[in-house]
ZAMARGU-4260 file (C-alpha; in steps of 0.2 Angstrom, whole numbers, plus 5000, padded with zeros to 4 digits):
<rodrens>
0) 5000/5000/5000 | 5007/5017/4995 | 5009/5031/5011 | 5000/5044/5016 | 5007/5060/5020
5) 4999/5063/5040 | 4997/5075/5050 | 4994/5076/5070 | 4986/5091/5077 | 4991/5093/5093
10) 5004/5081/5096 | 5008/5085/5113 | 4993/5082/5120 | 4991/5066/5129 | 4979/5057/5117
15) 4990/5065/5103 | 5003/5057/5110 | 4992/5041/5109 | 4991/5042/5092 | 5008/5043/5085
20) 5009/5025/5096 | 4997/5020/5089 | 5001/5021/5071 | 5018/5016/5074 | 5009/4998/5083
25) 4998/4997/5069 | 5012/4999/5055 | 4998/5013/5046 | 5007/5016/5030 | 5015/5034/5034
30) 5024/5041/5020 | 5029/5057/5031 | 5021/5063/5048 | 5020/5082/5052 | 5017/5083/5071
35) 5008/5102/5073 | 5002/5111/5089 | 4992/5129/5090 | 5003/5135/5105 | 5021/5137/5113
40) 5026/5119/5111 | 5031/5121/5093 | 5050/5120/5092 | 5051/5103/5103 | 5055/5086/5095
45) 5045/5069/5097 | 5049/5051/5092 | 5040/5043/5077 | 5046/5027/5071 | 5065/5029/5079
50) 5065/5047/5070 | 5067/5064/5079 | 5051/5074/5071 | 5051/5093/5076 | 5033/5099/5083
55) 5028/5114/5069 | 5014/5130/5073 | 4999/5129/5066 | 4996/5137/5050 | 4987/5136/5034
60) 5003/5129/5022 | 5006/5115/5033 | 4992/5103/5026 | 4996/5107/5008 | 5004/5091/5007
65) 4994/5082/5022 | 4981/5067/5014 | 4976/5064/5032 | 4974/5075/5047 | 4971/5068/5066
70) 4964/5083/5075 | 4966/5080/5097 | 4969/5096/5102 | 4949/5103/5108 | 4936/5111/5097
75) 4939/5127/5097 | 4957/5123/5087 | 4948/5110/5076 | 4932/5124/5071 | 4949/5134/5069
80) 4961/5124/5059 | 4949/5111/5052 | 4941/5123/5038 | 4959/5126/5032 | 4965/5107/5030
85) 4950/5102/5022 | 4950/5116/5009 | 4968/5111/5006 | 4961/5093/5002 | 4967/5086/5018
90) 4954/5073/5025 | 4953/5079/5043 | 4948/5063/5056 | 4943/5076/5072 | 4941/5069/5091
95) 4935/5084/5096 | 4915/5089/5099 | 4915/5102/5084 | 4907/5094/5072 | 4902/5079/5082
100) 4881/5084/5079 | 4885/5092/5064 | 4872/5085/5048 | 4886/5088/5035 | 4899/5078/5043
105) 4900/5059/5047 | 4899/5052/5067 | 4910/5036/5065 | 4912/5020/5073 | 4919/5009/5063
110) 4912/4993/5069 | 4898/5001/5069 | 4894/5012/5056 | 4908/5011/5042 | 4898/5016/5026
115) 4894/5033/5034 | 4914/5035/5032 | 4908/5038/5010 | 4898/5055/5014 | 4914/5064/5022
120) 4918/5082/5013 | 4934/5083/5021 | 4929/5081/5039 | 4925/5065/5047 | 4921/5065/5068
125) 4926/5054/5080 | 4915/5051/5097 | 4915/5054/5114 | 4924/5040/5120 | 4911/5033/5134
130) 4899/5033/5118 | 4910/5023/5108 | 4912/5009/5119 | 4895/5008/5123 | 4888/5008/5103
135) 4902/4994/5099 | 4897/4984/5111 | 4877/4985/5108 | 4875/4987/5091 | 4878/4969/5087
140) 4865/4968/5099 | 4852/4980/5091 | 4854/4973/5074 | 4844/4960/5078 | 4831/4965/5092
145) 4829/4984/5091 | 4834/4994/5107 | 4820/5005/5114 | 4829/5012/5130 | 4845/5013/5137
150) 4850/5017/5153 | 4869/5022/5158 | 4878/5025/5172 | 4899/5029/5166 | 4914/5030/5177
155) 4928/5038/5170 | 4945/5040/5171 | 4954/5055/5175 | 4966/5056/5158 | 4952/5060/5148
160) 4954/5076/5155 | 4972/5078/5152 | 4991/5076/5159 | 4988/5090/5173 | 4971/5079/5180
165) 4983/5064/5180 | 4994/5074/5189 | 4982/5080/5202 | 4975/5065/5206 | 4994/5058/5211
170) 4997/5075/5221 | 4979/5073/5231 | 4983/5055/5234 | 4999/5059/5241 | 4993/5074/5252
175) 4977/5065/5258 | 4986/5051/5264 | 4998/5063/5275 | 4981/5072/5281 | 4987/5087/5272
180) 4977/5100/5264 | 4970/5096/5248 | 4965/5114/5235 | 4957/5107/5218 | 4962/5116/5202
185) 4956/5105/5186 | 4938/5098/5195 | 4927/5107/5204 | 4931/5094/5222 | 4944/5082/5228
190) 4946/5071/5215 | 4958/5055/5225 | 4949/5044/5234 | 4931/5051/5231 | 4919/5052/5215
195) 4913/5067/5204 | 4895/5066/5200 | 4898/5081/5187 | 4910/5079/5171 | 4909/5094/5158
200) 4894/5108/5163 | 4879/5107/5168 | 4865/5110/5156 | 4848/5118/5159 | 4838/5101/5162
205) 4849/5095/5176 | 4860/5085/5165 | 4877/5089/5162 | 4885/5092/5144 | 4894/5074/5144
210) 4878/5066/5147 | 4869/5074/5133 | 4883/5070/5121 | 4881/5051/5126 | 4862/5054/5119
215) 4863/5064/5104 | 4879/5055/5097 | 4873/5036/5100 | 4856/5040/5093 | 4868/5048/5077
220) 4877/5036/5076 | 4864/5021/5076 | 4855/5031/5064 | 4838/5033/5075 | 4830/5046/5086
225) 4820/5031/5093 | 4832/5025/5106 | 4825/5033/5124 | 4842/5036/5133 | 4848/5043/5149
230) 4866/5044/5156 | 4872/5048/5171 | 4892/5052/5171 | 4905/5050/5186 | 4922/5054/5189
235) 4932/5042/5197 | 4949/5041/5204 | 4958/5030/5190 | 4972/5035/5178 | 4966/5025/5163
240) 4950/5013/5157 | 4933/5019/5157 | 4918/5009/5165 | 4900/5010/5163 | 4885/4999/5170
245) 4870/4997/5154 | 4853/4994/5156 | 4845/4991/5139 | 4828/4988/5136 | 4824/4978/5122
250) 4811/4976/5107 | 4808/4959/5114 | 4813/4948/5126 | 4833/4942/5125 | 4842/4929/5137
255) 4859/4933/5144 | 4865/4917/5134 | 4861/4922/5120 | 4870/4940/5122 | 4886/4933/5126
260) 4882/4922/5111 | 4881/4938/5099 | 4892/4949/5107 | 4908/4934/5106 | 4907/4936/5088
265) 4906/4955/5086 | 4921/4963/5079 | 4931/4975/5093 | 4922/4966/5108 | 4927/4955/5120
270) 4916/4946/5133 | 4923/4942/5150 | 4910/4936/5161 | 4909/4920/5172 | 4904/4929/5191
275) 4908/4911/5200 | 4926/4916/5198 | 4924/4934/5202 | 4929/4935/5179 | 4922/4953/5175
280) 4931/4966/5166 | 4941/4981/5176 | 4948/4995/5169 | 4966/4994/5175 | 4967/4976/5164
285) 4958/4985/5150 | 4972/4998/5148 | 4983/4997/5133 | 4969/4985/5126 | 4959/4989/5106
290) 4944/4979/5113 | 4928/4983/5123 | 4926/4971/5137 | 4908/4968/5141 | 4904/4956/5158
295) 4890/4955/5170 | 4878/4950/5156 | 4863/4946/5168 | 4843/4948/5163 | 4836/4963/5171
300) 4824/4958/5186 | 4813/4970/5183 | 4809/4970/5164 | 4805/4956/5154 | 4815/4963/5138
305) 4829/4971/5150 | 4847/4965/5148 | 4861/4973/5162 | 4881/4973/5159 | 4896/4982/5162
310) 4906/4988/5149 | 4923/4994/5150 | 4938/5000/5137 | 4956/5010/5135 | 4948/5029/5136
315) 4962/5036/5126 | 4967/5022/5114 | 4949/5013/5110 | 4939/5029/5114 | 4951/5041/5105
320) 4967/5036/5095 | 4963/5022/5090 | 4944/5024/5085 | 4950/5038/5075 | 4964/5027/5066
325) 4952/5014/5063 | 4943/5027/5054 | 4957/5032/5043 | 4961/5011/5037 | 4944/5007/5033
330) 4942/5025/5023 | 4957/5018/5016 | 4954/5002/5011 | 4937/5004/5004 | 4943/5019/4992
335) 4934/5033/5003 | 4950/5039/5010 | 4963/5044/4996 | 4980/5050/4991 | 4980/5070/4986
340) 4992/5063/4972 | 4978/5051/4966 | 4964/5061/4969 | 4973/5076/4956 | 4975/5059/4945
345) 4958/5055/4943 | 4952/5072/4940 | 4963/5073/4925
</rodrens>
């Protein structure tokens, strides 16, 4: 396969970070790499493949010659730098909520929604990563008896807000542990040994912004406004690996057999489950991992079509980097994604 010319925008930044690892684990076929960033961290070099690569500012003339663009550096850069990669012929693969709910641009998993990767103009979104674990592991499920509701409760990591909550969360720990004084900067409370009921702000119906994007972006990307859906979304004290307990409600009824029956075959998923040995999946097991673990598989109690499990995957690889890769090689392969050099050709 011929190499792409790629670009990663911010490549600092922890999930950026994630990506370049990514793509040199996944052997993507990488002609050249331009790593970019919009602030004061231009000048520095990172590794890529064994190579020193200088970080470059952010302008315009770098994506001339970009094919592809990975985009981790917030919405506000991508609503920013976005427009200009595209118009340059760059395709731009975004992990940011710009353009997450917008109509004209794709809201992709590729295990579950591959073909929506064709309708890109130059810009093709990547999910919230709680959504993306939760769609890959029920889809498989709602292909073949409809979901009517879904109820989630998520338990995140701390990276997914960045290197400095990392940080803080090691600093509280340490303090709290000595009985010293603990002053939160990046959330709102005390983050070590405690639980944040609040992750991004709070909306006018009560819910917070994180639980909203869980609704809008699974009903996009399952392609129905249907699907009743309510989330609730905690922060946790754990570095990596994000959790969530799913209750679905069903078309019709569904045992818990024949779950772990469908979701063994599904493509991305992996079902640990056997509670007589305490087998489930955790999220400290799950880090460095592609899959989403799903265990717990149980029949809800308290509705005849109700099915319960716990779901759990790499935040920053399966929720970020790699989702977004995956993006790019199925684009690739199925002749959605092209060279700039064969695009010019064909137009000739």
């Amino acid at each position: 396969m011929e190499g792409f010319n790629v670009a990663i925008v911010d490549a600092t930044d922890i999930v950026g970070q994630e990506i370049i690892k990514v793509l040199e684990q996944r052997k993507f076929p990488v002609a050249s790499i331009q790593l970019v960033v919009s602030d004061h961290f231009s000048g520095v070099k990172l590794l890529f493949n064994h190579q020193r690569i200088e970080v470059r500012k952010a302008k315009p003339e770098v994506f001339r010659d970009i094919d592809i663009a990975f985009f981790s550096a917030g919405a506000d850069i991508s609503r920013r730098l976005s427009p200009w990669a595209a118009e340059a012929g760059t395709v731009v693969i975004d992990n940011s909520t710009a353009f997450r709910m917008d109509p004209a641009v794709p809201l992709v998993v590729p295990e579950v929604n591959p073909e929506d990767i064709e309708q890109h103009k130059g810009i093709i979104a990547s999910p919230n990563c709680s959504t993306i674990q939760m769609v890959v592991a029920l889809c498989p499920l709602h292909r073949l008896n409809p979901i009517k509701r879904i109820v989630v409760s998520t338990y995140q990591a701390v990276s997914s807000s960045g290197a400095a909550a990392m940080q803080e969360l090691a600093n509280q720990s340490r303090l709290a542990l000595e009985g010293r004084r603990i002053c939160p900067h990046v959330y709102s409370h005390q983050i070590a040994f405690n639980v944040l009921p609040e992750i991004d702000v709070f909306l006018d119906n009560g819910y917070t912004k994180e639980e909203q994007k869980m609704v809008e972006e699974t009903r996009k990307i399952l392609h129905t406004e249907d699907i009743a859906i309510s989330a609730s979304c905690v922060r946790v004290p754990v570095y990596f690996g994000h959790s969530e307990a799913v209750n679905v409600e069903f078309s019709s009824p569904i045992t818990s057999e024949e779950a772990r029956r469908i979701l063994a075959q599904a493509p991305g998923v992996r079902v640990l489950d056997d509670p007589t040995v305490s087998f489930y999946p955790q999220p400290w097991a799950a880090s460095g991992s592609d899959h989403v673990f799903v265990g717990r598989i149980r029949n809800d109690i308290s509705h005849l079509n109700g099915l319960v499990m716990w779901i759990v995957a790499d935040n920053l690889r399966k929720g970020a980097a790699l989702n977004a890769i995956q993006i790019a090689e199925v684009g690739i392969e199925r002749g959605w994604i092209s060279r700039k050099e064969s695009l010019a050709s064909l137009s000739e």
